[in-house]
C-alpha positions as protocol buffer text, in pm:
chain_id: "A"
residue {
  index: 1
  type: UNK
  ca { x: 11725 y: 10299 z: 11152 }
}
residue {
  index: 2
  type: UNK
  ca { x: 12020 y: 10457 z: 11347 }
}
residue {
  index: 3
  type: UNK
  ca { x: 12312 y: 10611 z: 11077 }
}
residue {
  index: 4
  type: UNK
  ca { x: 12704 y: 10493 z: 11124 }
}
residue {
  index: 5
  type: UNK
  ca { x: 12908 y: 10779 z: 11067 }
}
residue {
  index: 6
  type: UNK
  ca { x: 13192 y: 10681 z: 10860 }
}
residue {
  index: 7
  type: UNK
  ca { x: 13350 y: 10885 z: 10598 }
}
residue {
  index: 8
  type: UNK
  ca { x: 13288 y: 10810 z: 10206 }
}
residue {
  index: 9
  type: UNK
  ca { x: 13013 y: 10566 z: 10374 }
}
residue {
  index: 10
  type: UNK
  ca { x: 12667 y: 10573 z: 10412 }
}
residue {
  index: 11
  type: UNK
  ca { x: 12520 y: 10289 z: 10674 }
}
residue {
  index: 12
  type: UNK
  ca { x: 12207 y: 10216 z: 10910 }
}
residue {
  index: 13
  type: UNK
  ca { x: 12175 y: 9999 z: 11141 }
}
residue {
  index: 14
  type: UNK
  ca { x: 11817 y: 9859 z: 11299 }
}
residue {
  index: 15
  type: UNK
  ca { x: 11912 y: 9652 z: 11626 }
}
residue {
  index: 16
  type: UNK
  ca { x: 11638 y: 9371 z: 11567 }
}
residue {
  index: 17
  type: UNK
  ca { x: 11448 y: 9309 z: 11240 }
}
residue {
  index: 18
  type: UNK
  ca { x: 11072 y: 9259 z: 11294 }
}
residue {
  index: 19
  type: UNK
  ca { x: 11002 y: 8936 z: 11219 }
}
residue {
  index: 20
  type: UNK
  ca { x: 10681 y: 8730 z: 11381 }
}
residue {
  index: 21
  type: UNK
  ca { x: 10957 y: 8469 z: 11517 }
}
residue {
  index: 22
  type: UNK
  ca { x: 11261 y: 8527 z: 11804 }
}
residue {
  index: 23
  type: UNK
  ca { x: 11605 y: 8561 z: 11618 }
}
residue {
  index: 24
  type: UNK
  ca { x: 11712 y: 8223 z: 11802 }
}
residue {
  index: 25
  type: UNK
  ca { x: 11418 y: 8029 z: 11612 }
}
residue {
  index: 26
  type: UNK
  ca { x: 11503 y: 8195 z: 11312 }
}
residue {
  index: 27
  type: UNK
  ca { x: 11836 y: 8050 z: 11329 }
}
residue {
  index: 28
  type: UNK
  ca { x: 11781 y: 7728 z: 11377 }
}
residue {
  index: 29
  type: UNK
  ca { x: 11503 y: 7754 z: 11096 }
}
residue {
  index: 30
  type: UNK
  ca { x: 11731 y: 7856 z: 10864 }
}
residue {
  index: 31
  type: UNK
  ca { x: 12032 y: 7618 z: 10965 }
}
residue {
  index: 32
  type: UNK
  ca { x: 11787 y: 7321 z: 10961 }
}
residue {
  index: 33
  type: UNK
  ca { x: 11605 y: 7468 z: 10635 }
}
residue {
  index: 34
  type: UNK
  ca { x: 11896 y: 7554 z: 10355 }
}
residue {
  index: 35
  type: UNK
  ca { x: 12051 y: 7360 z: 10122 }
}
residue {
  index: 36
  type: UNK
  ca { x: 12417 y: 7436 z: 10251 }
}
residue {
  index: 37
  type: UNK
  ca { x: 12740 y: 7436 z: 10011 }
}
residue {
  index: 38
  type: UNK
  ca { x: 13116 y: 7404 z: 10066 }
}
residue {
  index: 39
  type: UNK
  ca { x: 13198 y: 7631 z: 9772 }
}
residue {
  index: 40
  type: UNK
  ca { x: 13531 y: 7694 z: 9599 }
}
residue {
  index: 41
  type: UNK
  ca { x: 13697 y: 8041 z: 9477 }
}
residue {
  index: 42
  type: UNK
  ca { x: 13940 y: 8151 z: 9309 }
}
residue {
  index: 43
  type: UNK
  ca { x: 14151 y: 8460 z: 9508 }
}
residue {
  index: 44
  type: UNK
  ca { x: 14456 y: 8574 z: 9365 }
}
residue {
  index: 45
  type: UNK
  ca { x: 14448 y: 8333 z: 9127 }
}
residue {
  index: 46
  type: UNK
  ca { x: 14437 y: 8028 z: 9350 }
}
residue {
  index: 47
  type: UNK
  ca { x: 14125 y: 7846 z: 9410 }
}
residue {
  index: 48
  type: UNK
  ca { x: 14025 y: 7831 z: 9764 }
}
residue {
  index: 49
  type: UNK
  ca { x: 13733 y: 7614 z: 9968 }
}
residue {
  index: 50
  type: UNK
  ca { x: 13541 y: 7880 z: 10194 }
}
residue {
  index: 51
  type: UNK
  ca { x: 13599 y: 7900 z: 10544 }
}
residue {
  index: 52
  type: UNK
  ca { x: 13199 y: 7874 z: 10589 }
}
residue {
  index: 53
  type: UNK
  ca { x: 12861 y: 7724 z: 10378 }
}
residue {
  index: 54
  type: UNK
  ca { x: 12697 y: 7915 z: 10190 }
}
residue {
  index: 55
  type: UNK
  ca { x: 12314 y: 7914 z: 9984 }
}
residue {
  index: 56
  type: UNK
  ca { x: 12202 y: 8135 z: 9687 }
}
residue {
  index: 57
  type: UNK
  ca { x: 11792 y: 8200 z: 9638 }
}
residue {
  index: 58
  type: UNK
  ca { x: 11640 y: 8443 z: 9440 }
}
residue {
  index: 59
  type: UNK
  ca { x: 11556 y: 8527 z: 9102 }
}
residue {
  index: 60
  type: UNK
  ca { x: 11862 y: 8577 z: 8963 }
}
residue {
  index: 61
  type: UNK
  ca { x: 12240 y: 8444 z: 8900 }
}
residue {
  index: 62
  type: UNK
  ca { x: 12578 y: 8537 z: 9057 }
}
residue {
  index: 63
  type: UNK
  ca { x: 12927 y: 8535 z: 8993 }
}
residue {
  index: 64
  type: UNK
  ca { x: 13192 y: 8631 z: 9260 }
}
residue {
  index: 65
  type: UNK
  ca { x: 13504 y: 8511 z: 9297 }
}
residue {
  index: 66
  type: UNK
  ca { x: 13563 y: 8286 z: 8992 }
}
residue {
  index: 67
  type: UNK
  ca { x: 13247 y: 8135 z: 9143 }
}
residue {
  index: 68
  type: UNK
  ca { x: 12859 y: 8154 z: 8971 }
}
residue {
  index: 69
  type: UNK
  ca { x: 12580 y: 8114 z: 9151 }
}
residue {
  index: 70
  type: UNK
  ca { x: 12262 y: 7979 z: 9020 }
}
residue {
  index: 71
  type: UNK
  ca { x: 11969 y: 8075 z: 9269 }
}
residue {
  index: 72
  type: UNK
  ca { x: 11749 y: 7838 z: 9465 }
}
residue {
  index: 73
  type: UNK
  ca { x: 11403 y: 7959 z: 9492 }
}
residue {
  index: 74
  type: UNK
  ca { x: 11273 y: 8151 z: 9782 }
}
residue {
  index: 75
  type: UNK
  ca { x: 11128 y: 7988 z: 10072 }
}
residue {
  index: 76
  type: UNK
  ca { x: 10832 y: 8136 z: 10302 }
}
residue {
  index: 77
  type: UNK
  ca { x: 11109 y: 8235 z: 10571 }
}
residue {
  index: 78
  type: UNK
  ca { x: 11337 y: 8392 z: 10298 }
}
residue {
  index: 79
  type: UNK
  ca { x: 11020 y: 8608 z: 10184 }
}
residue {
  index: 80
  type: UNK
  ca { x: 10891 y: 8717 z: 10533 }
}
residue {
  index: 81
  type: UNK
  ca { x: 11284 y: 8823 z: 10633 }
}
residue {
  index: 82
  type: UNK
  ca { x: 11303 y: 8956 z: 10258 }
}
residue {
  index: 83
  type: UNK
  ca { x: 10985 y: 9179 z: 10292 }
}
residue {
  index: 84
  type: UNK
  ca { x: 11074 y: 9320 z: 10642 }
}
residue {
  index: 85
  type: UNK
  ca { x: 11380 y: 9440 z: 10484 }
}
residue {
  index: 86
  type: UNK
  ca { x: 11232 y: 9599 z: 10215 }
}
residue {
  index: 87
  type: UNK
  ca { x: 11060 y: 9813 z: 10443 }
}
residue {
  index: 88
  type: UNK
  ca { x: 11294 y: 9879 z: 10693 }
}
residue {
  index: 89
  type: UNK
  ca { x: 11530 y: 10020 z: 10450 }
}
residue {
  index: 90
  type: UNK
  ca { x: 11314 y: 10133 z: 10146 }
}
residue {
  index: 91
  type: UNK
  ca { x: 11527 y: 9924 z: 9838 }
}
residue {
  index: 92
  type: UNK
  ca { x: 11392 y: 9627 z: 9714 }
}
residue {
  index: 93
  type: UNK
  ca { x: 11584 y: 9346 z: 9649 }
}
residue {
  index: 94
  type: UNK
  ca { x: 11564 y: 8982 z: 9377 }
}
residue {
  index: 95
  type: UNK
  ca { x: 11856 y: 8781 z: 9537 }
}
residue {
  index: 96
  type: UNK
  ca { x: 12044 y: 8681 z: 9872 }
}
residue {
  index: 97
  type: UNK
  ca { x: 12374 y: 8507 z: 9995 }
}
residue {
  index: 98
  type: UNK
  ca { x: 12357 y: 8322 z: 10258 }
}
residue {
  index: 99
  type: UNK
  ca { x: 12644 y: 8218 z: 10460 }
}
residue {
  index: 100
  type: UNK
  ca { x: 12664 y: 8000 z: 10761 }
}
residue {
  index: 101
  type: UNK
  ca { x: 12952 y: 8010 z: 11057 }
}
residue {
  index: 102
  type: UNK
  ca { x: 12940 y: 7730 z: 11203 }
}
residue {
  index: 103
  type: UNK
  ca { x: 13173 y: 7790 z: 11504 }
}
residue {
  index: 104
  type: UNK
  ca { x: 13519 y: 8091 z: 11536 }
}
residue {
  index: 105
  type: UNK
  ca { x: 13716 y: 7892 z: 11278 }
}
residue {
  index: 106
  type: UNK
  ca { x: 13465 y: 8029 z: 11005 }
}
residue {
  index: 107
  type: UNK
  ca { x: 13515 y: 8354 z: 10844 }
}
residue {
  index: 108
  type: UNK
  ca { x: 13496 y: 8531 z: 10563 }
}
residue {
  index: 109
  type: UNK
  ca { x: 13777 y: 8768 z: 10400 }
}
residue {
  index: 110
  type: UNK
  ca { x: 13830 y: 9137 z: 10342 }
}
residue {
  index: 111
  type: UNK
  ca { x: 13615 y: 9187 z: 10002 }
}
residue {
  index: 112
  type: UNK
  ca { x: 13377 y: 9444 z: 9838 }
}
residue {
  index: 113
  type: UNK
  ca { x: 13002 y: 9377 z: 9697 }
}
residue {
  index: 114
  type: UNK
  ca { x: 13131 y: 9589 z: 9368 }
}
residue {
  index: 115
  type: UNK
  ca { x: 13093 y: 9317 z: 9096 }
}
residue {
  index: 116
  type: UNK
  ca { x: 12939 y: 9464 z: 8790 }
}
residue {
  index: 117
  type: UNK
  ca { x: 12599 y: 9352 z: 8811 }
}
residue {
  index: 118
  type: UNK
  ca { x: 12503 y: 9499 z: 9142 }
}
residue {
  index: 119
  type: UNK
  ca { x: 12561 y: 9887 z: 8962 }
}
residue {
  index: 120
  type: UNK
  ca { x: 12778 y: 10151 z: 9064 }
}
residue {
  index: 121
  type: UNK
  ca { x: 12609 y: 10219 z: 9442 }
}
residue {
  index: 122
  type: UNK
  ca { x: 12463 y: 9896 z: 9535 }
}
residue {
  index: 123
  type: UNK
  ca { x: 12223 y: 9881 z: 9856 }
}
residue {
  index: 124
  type: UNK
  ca { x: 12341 y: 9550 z: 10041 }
}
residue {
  index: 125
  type: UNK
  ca { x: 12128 y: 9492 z: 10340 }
}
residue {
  index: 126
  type: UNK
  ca { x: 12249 y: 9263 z: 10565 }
}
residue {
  index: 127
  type: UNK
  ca { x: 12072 y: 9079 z: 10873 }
}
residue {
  index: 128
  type: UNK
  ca { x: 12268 y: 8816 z: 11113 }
}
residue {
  index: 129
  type: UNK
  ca { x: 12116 y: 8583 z: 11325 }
}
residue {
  index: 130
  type: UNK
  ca { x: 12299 y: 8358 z: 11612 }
}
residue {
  index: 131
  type: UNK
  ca { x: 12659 y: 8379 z: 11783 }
}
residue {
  index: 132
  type: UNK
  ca { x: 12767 y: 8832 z: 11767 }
}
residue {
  index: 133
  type: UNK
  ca { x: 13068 y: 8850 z: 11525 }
}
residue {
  index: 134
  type: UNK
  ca { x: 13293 y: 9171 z: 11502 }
}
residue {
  index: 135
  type: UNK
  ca { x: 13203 y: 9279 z: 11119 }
}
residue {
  index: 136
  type: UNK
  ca { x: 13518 y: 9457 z: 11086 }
}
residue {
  index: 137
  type: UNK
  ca { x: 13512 y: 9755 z: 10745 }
}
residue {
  index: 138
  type: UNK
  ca { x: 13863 y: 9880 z: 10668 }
}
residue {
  index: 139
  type: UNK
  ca { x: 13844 y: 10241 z: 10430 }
}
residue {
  index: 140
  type: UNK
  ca { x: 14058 y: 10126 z: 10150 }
}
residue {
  index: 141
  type: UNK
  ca { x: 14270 y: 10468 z: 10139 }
}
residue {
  index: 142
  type: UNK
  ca { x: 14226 y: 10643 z: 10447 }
}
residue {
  index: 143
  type: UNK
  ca { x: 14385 y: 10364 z: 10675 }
}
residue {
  index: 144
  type: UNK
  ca { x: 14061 y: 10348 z: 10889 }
}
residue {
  index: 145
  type: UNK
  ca { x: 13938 y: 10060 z: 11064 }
}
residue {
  index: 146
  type: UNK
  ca { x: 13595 y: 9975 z: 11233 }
}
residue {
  index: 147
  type: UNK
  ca { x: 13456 y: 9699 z: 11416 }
}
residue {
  index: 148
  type: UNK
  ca { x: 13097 y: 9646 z: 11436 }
}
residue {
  index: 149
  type: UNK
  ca { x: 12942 y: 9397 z: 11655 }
}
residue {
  index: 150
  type: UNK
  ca { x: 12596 y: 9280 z: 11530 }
}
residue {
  index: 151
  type: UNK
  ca { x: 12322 y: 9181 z: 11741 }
}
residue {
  index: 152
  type: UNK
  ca { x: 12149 y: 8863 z: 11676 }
}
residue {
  index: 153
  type: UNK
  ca { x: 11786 y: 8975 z: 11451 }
}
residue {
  index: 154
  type: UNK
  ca { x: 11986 y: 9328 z: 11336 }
}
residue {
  index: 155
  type: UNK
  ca { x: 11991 y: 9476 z: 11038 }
}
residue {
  index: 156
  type: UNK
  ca { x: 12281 y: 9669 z: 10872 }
}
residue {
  index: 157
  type: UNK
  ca { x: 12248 y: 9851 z: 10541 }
}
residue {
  index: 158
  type: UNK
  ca { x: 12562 y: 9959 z: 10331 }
}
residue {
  index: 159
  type: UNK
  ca { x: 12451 y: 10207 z: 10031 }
}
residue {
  index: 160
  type: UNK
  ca { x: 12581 y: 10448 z: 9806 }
}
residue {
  index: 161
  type: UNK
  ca { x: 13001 y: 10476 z: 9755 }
}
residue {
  index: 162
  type: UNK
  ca { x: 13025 y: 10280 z: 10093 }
}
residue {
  index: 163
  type: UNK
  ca { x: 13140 y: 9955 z: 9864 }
}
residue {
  index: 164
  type: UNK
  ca { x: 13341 y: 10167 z: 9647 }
}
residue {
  index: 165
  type: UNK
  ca { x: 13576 y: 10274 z: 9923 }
}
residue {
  index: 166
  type: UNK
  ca { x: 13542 y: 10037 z: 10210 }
}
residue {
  index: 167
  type: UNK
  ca { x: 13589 y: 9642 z: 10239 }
}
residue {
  index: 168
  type: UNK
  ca { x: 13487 y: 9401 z: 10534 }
}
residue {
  index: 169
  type: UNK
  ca { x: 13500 y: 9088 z: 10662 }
}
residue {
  index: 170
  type: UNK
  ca { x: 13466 y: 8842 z: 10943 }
}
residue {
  index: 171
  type: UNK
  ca { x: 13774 y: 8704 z: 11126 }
}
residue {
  index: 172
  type: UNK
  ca { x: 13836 y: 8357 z: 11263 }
}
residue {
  index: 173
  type: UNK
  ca { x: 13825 y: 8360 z: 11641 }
}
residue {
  index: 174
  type: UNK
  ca { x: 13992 y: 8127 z: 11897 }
}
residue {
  index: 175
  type: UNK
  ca { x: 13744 y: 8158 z: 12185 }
}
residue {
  index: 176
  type: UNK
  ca { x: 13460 y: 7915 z: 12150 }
}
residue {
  index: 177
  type: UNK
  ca { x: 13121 y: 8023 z: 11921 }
}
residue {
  index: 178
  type: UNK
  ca { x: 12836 y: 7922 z: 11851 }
}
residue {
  index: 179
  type: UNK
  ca { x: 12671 y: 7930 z: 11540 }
}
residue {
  index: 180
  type: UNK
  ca { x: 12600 y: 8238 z: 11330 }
}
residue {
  index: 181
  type: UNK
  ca { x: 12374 y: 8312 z: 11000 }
}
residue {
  index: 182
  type: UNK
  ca { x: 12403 y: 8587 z: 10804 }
}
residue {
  index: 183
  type: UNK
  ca { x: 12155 y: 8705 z: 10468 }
}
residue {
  index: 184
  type: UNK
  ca { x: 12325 y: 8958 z: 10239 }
}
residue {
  index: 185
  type: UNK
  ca { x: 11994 y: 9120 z: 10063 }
}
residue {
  index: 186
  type: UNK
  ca { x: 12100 y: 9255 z: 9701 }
}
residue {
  index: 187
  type: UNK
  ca { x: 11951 y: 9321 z: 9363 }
}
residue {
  index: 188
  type: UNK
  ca { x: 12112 y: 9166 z: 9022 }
}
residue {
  index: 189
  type: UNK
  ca { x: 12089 y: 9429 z: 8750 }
}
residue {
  index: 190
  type: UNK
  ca { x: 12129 y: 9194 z: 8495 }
}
């Protein structure tokens, strides 16, 4: 796994995942395979319907956003993408979020994975399949900025303080897209 030097940040990034399937199949596998949801949160105070779907599975339940998750089971592909994870980045994880772009228009908001029951330094692995989005992390003091584009199959890892001092999101895009699917690996402490 290649490092990301950014400061008060600790990330890795594997260009493609081994899997025993193409990214391009897995995509389609998991668009034609998950039980998608139009969710609502609460930001700010107002309640808000996500700008993409979105799937729980693991083992255990969720709350973000005003918003709790109960978890679907895990499915054969799930496990196999779950497992190569595991190794590739040496943390093992009980639960993921999946979320689905469906074209530019979907996004998803500056935030931090820092609610209470991922722990202090939670490892958040995430792997993206489809349509390359910038992933954009923004240092929450030091006025930094970075975009990231990530390969369809890849694998990016945030660990340690990295949620503590940096958020990141996906903008909405005007030029055309195609599809995108993205797994956010973490483990619920409680």
């Amino acid at each position: 796994m290649d490092r990301i030097e950014l400061p008060d940040a600790e990330l890795g990034y594997l260009a493609r995942l081994p899997l025993s399937r193409p990214p391009d199949e897995v995509l389609q596998l998991l668009i034609a395979g998950t039980a998608w949801r139009a969710e609502t949160v609460t930001v700010f105070g107002r309640r808000h319907l996500q700008p993409r779907l979105s799937a729980w599975h693991g083992e255990r339940r969720y709350t973000y956003s005003g918003l709790t998750l109960d978890p679907l089971p895990w499915t054969p592909l799930l496990l196999e993408i779950k497992a190569a994870v595991e190794a590739a980045c040496g943390a093992q994880f009980n639960s993921v979020l999946l979320n689905y772009y469906r074209d530019g228009r979907d996004s998803m908001g500056m935030h931090s994975d820092d609610e209470p029951e991922l722990g202090p330094s939670p490892v958040i692995a995430s792997v993206s399949f489809g349509e390359e989005r910038a992933f954009i992390l923004r240092h929450r003091t030091l006025r930094q900025t970075r975009k990231l584009v990530l390969a369809s199959g890849s694998l990016l890892v945030m660990r340690g303080a990295t949620q503590h001092h940096w958020q990141h999101g996906i903008n909405k895009s005007t030029r055309p897209m195609g599809p995108r699917v993205n797994l956010t690996f973490r483990n619920i402490l409680r």
